[in-house]
C-alpha positions in Angstrom: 93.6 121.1 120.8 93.1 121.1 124.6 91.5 117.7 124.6 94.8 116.6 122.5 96.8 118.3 125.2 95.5 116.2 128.0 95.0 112.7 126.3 98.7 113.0 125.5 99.2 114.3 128.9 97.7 111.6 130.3 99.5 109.1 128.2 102.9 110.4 129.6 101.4 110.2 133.0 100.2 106.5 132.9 103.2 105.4 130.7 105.6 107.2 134.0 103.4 105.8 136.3 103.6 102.1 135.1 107.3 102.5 135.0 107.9 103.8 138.1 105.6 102.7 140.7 105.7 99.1 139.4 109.7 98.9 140.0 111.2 98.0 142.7 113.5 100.3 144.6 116.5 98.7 142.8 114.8 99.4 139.7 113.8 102.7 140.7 118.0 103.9 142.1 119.1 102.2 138.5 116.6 104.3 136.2 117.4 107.3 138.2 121.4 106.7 137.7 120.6 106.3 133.5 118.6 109.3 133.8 121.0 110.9 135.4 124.6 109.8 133.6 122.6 110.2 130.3 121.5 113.9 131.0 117.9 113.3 130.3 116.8 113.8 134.1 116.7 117.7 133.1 114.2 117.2 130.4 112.2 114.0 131.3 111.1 115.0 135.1 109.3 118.6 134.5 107.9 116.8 131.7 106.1 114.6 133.3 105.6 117.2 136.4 103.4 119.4 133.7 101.8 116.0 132.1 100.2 114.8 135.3 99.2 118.3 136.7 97.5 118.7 132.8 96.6 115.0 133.4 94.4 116.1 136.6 
């Protein structure tokens, strides 16, 4: 189960990583104001805070 945990952790943490550090900083300001406006900023960031500290 823990070895589930952290491949799916890890999945989260290279599919956030290929997202945002391969935008631009437009790309990054417009992501930001969807996450935002659509409410899922609450959910999606401490997500993927907890997936890349399991990922580690």
């Amino acid at each position: 189960m823990a070895g589930l945990l952290q491949r799916t952790a890890q999945a989260i943490d290279e599919m956030w990583q290929s997202i945002w550090h391969d935008s631009s900083r437009a790309e990054k300001v417009v992501i930001a104001i969807v996450l935002l406006v659509t409410g899922l900023a609450i959910p999606v960031i401490p997500i993927v805070l907890l997936a890349r500290i399991i990922a580690n």
